[in-house]
mmCIF file of the C-alpha atoms, coordinates in Angstrom:
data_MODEL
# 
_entry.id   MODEL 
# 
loop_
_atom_site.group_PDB 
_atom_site.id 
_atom_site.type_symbol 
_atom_site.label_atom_id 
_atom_site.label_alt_id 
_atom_site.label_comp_id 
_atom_site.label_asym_id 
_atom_site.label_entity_id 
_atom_site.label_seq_id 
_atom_site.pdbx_PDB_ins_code 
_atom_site.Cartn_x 
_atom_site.Cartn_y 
_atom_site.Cartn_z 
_atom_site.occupancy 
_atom_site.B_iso_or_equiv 
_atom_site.pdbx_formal_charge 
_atom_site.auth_seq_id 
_atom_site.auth_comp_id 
_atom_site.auth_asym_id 
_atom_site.auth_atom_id 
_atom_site.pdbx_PDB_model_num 
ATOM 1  C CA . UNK A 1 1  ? 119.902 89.575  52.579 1.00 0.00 ? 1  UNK A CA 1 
ATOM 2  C CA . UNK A 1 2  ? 119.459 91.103  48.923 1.00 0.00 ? 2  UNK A CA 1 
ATOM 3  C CA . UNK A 1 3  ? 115.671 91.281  47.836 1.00 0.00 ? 3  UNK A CA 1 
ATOM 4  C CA . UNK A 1 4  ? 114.142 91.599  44.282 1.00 0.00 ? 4  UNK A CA 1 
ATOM 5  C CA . UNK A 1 5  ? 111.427 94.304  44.612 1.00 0.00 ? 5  UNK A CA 1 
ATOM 6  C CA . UNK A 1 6  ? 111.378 93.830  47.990 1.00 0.00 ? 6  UNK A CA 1 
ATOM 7  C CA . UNK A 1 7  ? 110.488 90.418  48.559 1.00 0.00 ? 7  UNK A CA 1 
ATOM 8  C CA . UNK A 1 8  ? 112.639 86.973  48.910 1.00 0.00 ? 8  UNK A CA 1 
ATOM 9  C CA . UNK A 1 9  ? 112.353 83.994  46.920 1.00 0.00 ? 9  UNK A CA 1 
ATOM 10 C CA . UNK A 1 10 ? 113.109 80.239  48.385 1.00 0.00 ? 10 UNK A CA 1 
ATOM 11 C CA . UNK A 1 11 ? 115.139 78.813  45.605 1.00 0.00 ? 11 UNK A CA 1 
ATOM 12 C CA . UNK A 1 12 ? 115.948 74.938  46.076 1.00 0.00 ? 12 UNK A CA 1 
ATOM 13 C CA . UNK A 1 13 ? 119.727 73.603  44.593 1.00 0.00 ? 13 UNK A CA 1 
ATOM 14 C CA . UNK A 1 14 ? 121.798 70.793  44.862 1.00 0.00 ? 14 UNK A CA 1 
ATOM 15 C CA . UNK A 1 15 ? 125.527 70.505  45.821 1.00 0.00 ? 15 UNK A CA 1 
ATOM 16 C CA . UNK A 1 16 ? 127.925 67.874  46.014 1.00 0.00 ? 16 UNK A CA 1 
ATOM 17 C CA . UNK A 1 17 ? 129.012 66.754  49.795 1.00 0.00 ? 17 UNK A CA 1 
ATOM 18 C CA . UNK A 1 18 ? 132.406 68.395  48.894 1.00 0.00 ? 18 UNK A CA 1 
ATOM 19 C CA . UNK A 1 19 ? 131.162 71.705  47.662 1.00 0.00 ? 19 UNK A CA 1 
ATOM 20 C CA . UNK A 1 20 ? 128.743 71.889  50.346 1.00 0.00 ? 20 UNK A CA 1 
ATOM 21 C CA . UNK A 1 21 ? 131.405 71.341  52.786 1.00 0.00 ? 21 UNK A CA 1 
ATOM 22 C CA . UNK A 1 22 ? 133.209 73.907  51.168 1.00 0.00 ? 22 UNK A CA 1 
ATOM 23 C CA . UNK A 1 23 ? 130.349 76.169  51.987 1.00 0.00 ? 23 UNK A CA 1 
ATOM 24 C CA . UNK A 1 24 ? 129.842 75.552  55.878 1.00 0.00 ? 24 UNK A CA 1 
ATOM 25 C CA . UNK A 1 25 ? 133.353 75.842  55.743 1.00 0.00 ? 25 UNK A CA 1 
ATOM 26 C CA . UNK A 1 26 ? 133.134 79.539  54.318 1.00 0.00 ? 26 UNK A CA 1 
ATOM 27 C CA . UNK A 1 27 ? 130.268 80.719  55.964 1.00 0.00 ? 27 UNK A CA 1 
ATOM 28 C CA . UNK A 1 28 ? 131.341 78.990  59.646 1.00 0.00 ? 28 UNK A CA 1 
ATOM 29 C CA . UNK A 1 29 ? 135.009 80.963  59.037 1.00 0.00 ? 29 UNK A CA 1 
ATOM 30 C CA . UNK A 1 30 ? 133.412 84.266  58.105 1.00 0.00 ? 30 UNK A CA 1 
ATOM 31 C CA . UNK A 1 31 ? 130.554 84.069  61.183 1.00 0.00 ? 31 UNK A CA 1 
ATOM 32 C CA . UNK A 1 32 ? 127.831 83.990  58.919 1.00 0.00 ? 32 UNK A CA 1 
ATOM 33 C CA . UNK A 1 33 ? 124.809 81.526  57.346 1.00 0.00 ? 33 UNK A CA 1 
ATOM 34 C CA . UNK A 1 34 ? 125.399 79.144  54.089 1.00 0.00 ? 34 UNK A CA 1 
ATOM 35 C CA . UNK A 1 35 ? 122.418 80.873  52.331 1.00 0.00 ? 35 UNK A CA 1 
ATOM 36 C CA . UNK A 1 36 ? 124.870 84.196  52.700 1.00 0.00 ? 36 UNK A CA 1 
ATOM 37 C CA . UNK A 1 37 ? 128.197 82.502  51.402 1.00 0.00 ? 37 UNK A CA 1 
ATOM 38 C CA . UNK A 1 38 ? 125.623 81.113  48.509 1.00 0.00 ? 38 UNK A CA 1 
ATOM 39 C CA . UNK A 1 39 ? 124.489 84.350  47.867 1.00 0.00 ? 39 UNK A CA 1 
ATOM 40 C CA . UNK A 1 40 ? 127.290 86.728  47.887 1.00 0.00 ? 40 UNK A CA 1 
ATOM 41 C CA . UNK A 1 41 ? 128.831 83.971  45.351 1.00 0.00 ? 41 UNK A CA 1 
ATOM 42 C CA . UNK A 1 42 ? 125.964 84.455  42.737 1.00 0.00 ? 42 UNK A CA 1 
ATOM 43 C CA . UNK A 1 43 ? 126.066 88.331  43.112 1.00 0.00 ? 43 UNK A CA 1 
ATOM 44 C CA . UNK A 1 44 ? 129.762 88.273  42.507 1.00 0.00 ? 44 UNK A CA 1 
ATOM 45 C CA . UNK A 1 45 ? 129.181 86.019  39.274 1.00 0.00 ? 45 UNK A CA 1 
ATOM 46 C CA . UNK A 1 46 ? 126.485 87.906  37.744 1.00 0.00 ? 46 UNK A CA 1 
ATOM 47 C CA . UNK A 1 47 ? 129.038 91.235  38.324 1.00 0.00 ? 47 UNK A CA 1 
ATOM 48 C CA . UNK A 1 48 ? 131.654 89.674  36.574 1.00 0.00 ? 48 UNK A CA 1 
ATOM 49 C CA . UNK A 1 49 ? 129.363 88.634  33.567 1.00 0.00 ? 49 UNK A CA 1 
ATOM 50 C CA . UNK A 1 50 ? 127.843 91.906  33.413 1.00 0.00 ? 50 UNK A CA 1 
ATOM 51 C CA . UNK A 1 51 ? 124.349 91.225  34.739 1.00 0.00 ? 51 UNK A CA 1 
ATOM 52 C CA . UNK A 1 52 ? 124.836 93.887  37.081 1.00 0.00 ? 52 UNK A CA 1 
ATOM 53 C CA . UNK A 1 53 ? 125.250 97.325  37.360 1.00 0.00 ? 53 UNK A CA 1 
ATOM 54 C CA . UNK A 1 54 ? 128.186 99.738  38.240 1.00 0.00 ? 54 UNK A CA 1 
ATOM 55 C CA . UNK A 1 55 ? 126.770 100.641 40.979 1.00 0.00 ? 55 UNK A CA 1 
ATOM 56 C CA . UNK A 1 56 ? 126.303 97.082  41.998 1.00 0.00 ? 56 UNK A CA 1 
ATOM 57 C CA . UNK A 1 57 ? 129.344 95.941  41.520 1.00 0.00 ? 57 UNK A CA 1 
ATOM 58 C CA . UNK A 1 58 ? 130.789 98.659  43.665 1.00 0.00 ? 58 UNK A CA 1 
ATOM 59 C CA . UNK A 1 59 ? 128.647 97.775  46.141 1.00 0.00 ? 59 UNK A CA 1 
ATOM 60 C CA . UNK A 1 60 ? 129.847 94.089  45.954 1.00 0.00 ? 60 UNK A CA 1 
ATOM 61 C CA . UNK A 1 61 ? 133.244 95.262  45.801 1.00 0.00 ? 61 UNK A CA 1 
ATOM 62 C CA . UNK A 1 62 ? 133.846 94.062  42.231 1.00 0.00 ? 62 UNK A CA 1 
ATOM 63 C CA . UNK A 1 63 ? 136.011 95.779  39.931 1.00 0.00 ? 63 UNK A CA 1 
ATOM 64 C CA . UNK A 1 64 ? 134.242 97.792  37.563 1.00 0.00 ? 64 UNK A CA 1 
ATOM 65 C CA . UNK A 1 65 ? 135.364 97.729  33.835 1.00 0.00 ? 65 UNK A CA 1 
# 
């Protein structure tokens, strides 16, 4: 689980039946919880838009401009 200064936050969000379907499917393939898929997927978005850094992305395996 990734932390912000070393503490979790509960965030709340809404998905469609079929994207949340999507997402069990995901997380059930790769042996792991929705909240992980969900994460991982954020992470990986704020790479690519440059919210993150190098070091980060490497991490996430993103390529790194």
């Amino acid at each position: 689980m990734y932390h912000v200064n070393g503490k979790a936050e509960v965030v709340h969000i809404r998905f469609s039946k079929r994207i949340r379907s999507l997402v069990k499917q995901i997380a059930q393939a790769r042996g792991v919880d929705e909240s992980d898929v969900i994460r991982h997927a954020v992470h990986e978005q704020l790479a690519r838009l440059n919210f993150l850094s190098d070091d980060e992305k490497k991490a996430l395996g993103v390529a790194v401009a």
